[in-house]
C-alpha positions in Angstrom: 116.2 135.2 92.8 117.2 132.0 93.8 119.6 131.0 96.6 122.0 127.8 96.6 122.3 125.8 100.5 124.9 124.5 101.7 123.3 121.0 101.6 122.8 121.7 97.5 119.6 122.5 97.5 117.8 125.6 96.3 115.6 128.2 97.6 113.0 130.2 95.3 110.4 132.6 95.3 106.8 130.3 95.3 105.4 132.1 92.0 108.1 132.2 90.1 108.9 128.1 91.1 105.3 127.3 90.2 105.7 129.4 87.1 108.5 127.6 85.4 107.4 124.4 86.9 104.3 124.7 84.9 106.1 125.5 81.7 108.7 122.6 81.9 105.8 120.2 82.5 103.8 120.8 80.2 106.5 120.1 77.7 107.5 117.1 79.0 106.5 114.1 77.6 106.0 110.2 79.5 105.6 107.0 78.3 102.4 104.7 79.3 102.9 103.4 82.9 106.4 104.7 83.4 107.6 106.4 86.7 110.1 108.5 84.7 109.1 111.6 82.5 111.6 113.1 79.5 111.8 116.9 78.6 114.0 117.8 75.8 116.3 120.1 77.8 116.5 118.4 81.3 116.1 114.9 80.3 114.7 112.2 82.4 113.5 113.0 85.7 111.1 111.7 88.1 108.1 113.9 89.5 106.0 113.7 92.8 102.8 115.3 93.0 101.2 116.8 89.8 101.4 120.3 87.3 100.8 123.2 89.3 97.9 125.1 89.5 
């Protein structure tokens, strides 16, 4: 379940987050010294922190 705020963000269960999280990353792909990393489906984002454990 995930829930949508008012303020556009999201709420979602912790396991399930860290779940998909670590699928998503370890499909994406970034290029040597970049800031920005690409996945296929979501495109270019930018990530804080590292892949779940």
């Amino acid at each position: 379940m995930m829930v949508k705020l008012k303020a556009g963000g999201f709420v979602a269960p912790e396991e399930k987050f860290r779940e998909v999280a670590r699928k998503v990353l370890r499909g994406a792909k970034r290029k040597y010294g970049s800031a920005y990393w690409y996945h296929p489906l979501l495109g270019k984002f930018q990530m804080s922190g590292g892949i779940p454990k």
